[in-house]
N, CA, C and O of each residue as an XYZ file, in Angstrom:
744
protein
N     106.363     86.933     72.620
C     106.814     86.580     73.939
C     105.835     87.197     74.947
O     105.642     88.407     75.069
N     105.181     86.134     75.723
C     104.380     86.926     76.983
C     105.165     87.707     77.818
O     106.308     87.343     77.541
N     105.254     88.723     78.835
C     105.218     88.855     79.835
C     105.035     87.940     81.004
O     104.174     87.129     80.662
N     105.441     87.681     82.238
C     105.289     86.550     83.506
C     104.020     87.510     83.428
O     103.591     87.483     82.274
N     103.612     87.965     83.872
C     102.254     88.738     84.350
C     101.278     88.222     83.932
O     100.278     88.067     84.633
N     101.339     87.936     83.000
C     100.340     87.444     81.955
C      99.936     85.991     82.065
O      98.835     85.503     82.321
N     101.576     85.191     81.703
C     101.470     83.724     82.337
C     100.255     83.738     83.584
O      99.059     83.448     83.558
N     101.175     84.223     84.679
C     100.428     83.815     85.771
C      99.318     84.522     85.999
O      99.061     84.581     87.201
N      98.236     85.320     85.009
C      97.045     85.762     85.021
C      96.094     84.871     84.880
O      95.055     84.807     85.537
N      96.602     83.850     83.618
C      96.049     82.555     82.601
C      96.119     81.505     83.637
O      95.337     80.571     83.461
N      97.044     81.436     84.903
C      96.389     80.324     85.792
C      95.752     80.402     86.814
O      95.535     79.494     87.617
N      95.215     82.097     86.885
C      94.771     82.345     87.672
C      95.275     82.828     89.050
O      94.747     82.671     90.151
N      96.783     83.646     88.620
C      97.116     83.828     89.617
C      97.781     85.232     89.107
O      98.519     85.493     88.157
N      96.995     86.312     90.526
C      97.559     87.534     90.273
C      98.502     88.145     91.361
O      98.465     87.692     92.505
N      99.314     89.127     91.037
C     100.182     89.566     91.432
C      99.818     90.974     92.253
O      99.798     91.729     91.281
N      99.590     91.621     93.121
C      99.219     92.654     93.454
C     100.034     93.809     92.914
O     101.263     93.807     92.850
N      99.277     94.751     92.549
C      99.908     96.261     91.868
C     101.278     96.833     92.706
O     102.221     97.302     92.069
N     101.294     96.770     93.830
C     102.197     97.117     94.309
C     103.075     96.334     94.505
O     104.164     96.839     94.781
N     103.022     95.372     94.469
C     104.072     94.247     94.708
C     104.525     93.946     93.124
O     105.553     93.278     93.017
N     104.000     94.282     92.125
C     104.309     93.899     90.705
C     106.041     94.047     90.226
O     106.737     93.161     89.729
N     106.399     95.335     90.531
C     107.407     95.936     90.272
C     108.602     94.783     91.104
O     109.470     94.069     90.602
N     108.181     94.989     92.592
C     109.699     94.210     93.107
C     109.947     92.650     92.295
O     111.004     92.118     91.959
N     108.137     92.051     92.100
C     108.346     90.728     91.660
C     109.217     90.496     90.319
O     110.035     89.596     90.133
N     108.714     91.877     89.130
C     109.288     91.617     88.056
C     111.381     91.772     87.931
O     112.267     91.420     87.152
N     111.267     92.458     89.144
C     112.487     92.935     89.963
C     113.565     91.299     90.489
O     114.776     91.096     90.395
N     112.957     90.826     90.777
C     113.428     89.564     91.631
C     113.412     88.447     90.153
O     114.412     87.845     89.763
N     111.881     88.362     89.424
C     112.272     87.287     88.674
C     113.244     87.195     87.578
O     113.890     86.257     87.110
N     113.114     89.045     87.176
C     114.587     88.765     85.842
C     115.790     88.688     86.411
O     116.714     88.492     85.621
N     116.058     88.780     87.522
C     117.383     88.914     88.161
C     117.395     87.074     88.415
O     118.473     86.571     88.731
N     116.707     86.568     88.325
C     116.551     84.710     88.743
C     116.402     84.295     87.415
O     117.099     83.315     87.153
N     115.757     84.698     86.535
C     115.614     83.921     85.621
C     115.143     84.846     84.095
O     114.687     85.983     83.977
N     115.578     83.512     82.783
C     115.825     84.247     81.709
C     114.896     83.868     80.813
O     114.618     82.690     81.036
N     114.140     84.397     79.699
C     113.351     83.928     78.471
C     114.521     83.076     77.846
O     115.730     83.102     78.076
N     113.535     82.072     76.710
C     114.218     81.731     76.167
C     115.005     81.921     74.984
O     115.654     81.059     74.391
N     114.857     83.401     74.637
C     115.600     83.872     73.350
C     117.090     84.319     74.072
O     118.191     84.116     73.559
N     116.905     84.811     75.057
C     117.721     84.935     76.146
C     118.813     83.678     76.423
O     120.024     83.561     76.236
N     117.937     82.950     76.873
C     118.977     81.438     76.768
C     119.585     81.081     75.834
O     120.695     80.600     76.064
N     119.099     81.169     74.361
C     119.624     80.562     73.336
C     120.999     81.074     72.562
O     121.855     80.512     71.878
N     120.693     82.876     73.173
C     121.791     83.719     73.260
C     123.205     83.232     73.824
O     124.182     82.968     73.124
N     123.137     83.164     75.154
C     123.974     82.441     76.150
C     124.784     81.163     75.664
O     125.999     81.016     75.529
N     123.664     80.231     75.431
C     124.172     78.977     74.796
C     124.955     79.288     73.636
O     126.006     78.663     73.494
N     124.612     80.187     72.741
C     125.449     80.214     71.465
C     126.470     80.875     71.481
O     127.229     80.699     70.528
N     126.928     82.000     72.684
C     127.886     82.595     72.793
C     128.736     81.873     73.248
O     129.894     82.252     73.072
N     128.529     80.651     73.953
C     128.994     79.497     75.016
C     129.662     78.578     73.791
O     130.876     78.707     73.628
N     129.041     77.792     73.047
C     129.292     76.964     71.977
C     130.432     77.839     71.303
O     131.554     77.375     71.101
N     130.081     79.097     70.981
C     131.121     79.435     70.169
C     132.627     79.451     70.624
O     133.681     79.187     70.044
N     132.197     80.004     72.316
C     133.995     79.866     73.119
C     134.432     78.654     72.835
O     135.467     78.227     72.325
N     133.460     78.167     73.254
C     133.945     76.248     73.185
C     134.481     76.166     72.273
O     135.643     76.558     72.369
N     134.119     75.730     71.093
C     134.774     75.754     69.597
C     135.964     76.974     69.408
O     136.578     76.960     68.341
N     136.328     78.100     70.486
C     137.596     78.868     70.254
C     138.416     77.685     70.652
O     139.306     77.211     69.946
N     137.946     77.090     72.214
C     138.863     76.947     73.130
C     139.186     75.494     72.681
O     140.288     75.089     73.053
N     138.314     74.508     71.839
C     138.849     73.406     71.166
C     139.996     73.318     70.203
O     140.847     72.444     70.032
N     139.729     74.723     69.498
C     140.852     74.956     67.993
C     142.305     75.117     68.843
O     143.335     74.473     68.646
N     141.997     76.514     70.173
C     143.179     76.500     70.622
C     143.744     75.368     71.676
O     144.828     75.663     72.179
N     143.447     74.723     71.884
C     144.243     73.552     72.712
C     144.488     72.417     71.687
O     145.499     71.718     71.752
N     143.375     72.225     70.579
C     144.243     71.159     69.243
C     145.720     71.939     68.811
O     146.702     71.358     68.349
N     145.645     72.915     68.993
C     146.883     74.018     68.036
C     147.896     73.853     68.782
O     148.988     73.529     68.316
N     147.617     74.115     70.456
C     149.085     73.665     71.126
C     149.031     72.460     71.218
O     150.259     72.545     71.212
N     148.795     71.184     71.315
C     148.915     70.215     71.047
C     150.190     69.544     69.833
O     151.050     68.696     70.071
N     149.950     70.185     68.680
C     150.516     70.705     68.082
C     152.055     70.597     68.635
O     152.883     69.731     68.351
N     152.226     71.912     69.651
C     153.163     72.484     69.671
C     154.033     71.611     70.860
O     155.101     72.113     71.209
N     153.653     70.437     71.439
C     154.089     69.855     72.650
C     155.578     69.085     72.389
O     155.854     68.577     71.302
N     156.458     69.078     73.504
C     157.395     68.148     73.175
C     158.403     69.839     72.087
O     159.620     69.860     71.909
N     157.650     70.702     71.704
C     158.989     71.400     71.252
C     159.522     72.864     72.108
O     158.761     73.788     72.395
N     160.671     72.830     72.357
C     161.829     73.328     72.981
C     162.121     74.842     72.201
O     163.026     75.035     71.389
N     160.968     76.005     72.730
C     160.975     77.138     72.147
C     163.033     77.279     72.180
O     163.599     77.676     71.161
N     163.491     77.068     72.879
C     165.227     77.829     72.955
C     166.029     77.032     72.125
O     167.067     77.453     71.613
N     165.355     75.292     71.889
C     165.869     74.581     70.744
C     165.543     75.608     69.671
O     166.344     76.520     69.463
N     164.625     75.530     69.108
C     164.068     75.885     67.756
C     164.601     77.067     67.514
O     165.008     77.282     66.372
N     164.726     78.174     68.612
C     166.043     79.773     68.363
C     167.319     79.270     68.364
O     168.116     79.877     67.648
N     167.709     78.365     68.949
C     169.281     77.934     68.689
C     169.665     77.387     67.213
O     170.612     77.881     66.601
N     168.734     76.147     66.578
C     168.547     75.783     65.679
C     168.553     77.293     64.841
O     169.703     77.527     64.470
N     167.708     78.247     64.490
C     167.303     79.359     63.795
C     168.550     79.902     63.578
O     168.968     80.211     62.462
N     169.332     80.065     64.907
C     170.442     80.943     64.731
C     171.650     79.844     64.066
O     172.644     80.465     63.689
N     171.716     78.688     63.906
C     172.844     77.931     63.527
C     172.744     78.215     61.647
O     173.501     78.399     60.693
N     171.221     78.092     61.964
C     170.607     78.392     60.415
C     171.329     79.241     59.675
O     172.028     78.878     58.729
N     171.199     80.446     60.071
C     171.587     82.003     60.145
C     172.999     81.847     59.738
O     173.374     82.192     58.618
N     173.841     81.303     60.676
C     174.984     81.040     60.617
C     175.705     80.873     59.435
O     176.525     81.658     58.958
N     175.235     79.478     58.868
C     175.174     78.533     57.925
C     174.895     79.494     56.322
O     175.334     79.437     55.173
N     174.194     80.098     56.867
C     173.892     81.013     55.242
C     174.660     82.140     54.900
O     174.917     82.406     53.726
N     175.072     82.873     55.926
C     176.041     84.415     56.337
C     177.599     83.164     55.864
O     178.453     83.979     55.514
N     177.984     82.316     55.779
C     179.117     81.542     55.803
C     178.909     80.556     54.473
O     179.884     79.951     54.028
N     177.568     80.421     53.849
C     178.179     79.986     52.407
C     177.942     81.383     51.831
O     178.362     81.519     50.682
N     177.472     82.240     52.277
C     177.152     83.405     51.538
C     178.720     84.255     51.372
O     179.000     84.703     50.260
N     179.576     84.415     52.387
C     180.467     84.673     52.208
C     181.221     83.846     51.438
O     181.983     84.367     50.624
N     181.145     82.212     51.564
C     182.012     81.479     50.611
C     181.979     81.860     48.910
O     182.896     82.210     48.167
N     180.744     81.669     48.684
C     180.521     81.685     47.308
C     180.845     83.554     46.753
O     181.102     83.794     45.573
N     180.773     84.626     47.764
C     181.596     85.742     46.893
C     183.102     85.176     47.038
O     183.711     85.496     46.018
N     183.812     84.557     47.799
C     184.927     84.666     48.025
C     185.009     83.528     46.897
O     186.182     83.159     46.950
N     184.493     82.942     46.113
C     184.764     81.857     44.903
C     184.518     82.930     43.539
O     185.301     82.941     42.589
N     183.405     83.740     43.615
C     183.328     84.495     42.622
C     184.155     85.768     42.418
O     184.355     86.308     41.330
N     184.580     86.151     43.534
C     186.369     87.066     43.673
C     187.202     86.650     43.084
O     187.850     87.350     42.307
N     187.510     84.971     43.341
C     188.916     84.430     42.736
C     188.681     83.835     41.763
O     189.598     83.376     41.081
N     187.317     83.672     41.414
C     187.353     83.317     39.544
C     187.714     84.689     39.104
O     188.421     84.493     38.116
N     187.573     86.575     39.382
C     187.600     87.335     38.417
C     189.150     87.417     39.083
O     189.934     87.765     38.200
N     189.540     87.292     39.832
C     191.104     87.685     40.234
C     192.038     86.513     38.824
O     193.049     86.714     38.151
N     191.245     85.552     38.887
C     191.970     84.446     38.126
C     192.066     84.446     36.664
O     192.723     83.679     35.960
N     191.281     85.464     36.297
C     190.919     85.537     34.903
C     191.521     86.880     34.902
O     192.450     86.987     34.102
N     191.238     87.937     35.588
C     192.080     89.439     35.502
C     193.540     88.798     35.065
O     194.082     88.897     33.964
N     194.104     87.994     36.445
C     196.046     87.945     35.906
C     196.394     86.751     34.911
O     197.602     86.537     34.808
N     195.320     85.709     33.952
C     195.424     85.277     33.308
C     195.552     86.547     32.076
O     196.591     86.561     31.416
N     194.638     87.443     31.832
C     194.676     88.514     31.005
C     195.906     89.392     31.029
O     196.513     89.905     30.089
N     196.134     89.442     32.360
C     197.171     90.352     31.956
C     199.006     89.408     31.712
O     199.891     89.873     30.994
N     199.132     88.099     32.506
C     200.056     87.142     32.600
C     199.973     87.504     31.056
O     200.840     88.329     30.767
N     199.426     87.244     30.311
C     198.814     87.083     28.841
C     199.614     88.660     27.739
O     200.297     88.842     26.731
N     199.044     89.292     28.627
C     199.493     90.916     28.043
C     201.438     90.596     28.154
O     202.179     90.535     27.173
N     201.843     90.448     29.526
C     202.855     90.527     29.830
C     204.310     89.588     28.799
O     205.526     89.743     28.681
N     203.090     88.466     28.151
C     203.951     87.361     27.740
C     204.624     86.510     28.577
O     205.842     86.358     28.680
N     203.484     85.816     29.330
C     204.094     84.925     30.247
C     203.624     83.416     29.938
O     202.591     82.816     30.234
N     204.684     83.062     29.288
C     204.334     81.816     28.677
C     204.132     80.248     29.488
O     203.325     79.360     29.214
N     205.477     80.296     30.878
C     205.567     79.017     31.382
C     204.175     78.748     32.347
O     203.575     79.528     33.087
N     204.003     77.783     32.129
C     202.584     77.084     33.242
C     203.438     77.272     34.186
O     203.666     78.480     34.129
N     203.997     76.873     34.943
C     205.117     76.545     36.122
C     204.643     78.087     36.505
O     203.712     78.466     37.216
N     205.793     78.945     35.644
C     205.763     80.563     36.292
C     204.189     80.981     36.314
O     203.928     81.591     37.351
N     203.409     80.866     35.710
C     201.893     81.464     35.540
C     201.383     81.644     36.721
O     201.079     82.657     37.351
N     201.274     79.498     37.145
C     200.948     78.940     38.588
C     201.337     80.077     39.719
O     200.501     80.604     40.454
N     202.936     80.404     39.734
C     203.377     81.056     41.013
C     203.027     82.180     40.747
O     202.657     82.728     41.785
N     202.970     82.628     40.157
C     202.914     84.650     39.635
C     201.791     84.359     40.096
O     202.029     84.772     41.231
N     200.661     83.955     40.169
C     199.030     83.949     40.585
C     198.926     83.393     41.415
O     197.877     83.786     41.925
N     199.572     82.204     42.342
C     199.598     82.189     43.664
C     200.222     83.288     44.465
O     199.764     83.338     45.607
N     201.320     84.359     44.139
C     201.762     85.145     45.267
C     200.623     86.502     45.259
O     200.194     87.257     46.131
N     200.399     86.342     43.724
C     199.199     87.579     43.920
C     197.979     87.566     44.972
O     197.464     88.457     45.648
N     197.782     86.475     44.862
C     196.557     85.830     45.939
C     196.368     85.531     47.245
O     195.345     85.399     47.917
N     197.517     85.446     47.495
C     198.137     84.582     48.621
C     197.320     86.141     49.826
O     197.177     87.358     49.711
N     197.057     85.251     50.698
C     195.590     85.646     51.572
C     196.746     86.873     52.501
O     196.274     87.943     52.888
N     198.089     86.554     52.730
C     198.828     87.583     53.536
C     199.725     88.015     52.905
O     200.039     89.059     53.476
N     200.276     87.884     52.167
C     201.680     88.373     51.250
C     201.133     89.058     50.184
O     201.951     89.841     49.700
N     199.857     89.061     49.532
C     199.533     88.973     48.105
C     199.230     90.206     48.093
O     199.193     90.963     49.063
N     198.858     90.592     46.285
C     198.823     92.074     46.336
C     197.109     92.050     46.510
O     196.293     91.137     46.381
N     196.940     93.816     46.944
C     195.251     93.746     47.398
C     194.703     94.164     46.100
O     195.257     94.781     45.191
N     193.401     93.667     46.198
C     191.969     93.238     45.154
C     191.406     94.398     45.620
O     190.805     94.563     46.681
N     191.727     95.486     44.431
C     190.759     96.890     44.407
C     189.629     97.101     43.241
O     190.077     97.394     42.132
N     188.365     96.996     43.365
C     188.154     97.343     41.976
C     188.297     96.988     40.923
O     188.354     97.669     39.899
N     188.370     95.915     41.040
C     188.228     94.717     39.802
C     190.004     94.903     39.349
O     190.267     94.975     38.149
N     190.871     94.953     40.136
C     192.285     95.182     39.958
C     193.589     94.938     40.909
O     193.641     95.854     41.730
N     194.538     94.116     41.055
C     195.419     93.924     41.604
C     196.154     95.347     41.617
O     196.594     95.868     40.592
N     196.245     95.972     43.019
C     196.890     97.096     43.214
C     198.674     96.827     43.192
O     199.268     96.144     44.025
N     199.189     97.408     42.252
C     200.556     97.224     42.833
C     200.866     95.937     41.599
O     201.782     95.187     41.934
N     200.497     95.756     40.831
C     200.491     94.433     39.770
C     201.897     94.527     39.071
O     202.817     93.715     38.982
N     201.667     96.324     38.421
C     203.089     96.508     37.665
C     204.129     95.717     38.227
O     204.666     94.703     37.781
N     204.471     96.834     40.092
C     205.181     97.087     40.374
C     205.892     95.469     40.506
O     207.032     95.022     40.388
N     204.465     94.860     40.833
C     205.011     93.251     41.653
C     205.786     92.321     40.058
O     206.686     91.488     40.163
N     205.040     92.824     38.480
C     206.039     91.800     38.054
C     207.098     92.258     37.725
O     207.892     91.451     37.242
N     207.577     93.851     37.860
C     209.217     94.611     37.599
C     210.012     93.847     38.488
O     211.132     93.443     38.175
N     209.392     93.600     39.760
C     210.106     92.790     40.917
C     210.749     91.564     40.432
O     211.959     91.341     40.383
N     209.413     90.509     39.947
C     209.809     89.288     39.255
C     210.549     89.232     38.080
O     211.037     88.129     37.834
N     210.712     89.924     37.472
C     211.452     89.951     36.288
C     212.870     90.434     37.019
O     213.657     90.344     36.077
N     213.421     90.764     37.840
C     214.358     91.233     38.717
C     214.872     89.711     38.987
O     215.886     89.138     38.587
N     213.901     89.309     39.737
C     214.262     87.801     40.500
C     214.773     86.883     38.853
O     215.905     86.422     38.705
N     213.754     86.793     37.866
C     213.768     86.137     36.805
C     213.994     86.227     35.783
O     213.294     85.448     35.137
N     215.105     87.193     34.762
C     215.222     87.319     33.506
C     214.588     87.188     32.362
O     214.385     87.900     31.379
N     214.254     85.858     32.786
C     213.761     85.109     31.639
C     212.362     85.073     31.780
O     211.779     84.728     30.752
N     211.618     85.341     32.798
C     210.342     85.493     33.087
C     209.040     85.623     31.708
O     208.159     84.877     31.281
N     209.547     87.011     31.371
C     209.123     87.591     30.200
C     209.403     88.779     29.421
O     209.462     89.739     30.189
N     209.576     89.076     28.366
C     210.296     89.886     27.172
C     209.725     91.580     27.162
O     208.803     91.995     26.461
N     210.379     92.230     27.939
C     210.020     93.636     27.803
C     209.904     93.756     26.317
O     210.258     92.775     25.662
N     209.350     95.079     25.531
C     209.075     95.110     24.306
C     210.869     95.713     23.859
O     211.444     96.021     22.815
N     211.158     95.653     25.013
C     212.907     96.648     24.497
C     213.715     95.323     24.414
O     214.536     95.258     23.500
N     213.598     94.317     25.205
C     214.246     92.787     25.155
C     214.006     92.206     23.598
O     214.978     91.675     23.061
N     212.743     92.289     22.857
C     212.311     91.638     22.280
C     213.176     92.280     21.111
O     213.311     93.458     20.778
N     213.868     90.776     20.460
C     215.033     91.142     19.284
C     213.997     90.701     17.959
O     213.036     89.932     17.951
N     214.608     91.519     16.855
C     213.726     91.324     15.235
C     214.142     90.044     15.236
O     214.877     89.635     16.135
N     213.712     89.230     14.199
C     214.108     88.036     14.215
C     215.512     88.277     12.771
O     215.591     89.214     11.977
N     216.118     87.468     12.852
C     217.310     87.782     11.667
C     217.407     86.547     10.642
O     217.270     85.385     11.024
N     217.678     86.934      9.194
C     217.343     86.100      8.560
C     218.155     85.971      7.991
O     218.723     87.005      7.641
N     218.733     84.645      7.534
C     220.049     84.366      6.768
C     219.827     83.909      5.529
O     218.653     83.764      5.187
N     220.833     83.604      4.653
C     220.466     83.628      3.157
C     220.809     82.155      2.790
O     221.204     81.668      3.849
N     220.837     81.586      2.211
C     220.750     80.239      1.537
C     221.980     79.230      1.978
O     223.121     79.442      1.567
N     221.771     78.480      2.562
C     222.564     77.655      3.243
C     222.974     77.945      4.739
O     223.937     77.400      5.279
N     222.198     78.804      5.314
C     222.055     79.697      6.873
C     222.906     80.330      7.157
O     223.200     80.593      8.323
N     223.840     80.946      5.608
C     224.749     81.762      6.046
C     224.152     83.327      5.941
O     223.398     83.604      5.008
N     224.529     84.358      6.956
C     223.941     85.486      6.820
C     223.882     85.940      5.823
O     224.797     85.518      5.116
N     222.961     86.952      5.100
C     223.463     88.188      3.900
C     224.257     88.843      4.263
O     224.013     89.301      5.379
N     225.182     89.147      3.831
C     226.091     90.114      3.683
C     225.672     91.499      3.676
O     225.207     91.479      2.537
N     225.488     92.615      4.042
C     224.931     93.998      4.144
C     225.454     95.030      2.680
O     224.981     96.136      2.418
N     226.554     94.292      1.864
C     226.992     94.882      0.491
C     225.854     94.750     -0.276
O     225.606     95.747     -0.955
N     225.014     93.743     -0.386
C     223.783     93.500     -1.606
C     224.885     92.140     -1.865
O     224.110     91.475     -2.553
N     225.903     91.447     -1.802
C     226.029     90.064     -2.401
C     225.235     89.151     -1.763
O     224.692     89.332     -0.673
N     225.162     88.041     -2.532
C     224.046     86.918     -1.710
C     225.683     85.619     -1.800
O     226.585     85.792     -2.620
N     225.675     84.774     -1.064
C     226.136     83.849     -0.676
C     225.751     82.827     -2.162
O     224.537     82.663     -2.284
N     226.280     82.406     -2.843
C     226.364     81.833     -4.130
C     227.352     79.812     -3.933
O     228.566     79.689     -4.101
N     226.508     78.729     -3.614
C     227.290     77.723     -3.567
C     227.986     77.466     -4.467
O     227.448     77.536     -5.572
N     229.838     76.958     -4.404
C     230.400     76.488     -5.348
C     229.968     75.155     -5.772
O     229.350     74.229     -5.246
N     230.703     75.463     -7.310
C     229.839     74.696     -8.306
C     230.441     73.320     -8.299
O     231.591     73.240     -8.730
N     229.739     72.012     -7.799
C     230.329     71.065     -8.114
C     230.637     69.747     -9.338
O     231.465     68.836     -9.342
N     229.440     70.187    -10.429
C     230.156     69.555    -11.507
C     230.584     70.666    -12.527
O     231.214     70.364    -13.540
């Protein structure tokens, strides 16, 4: 790269010594080499190409309703906190349903009819007994109740009679040791 000094030596035109300084003073402040320029230009091109990407990008974004798209977000939200609660509250009453099938079961509770209600009052969202710990609190107490209301409900182990067995022709044995002997008809 020349120097201006130089340029204008080669056409024959000089600059006086004392005047050198303000001139070189005045011309870089007016004007630039061209490595200088090419600088400029490329720092220039490059904004450009920022400022193209970012106005294609909102472009993009036109026509949408930043307080739509948070309202939408939050309905979202909503929507998931509410099957999320559904589906424990389905996986609660499958183990609630299978706990008092097990124990309906223990208890000897044979009728579908009674089963149905004994496990609807357990459940029942305001009356019912509360779900502690993988356990109906208060379960005993609630079927001593029903068996109160229902007799026949189901067979305490003190209810439950031996079965009794009679001797040949369904008349009882006798407790002497005789057995019941049919008369002889020919």
């Amino acid at each position: 790269m020349k120097n201006i000094q130089e340029i204008l030596s080669e056409y024959g035109i000089t600059v006086p010594e004392e005047k050198a300084a303000d001139f070189d003073k005045v011309f870089k402040a007016n004007y630039k080499t061209v490595k200088e320029v090419e600088k400029i230009e490329s720092a220039r091109d490059s904004v450009k190409a920022q400022l193209d990407a970012a106005q294609a990008t909102l472009k993009k974004f036109e026509g949408i309703d930043p307080e739509k798209i948070g309202k939408e977000l939050e309905d979202y939200k909503k929507q998931a906190e509410e099957a999320e609660k559904k589906y424990t509250r389905e996986l609660t009453q499958r183990d609630q349903k299978a706990w008092l099938d097990k124990k309906l079961d223990e208890y000897g509770v044979t009728s579908d009819f009674a089963r149905r209600q004994l496990v609807s009052d357990c459940m029942a969202d305001e009356s019912g007994l509360p779900w502690k710990d993988g356990a109906f609190f208060g379960f005993d107490d609630f079927m001593k109740a029903a068996k109160e209301k229902d007799k026949t409900l189901y067979q305490t182990d003190g209810e439950k009679k031996a079965p009794s067995f009679t001797g040949p022709l369904g008349d009882p044995q006798t407790g002497n040791g005789k057995k019941f002997v049919p008369p002889k008809i020919f």
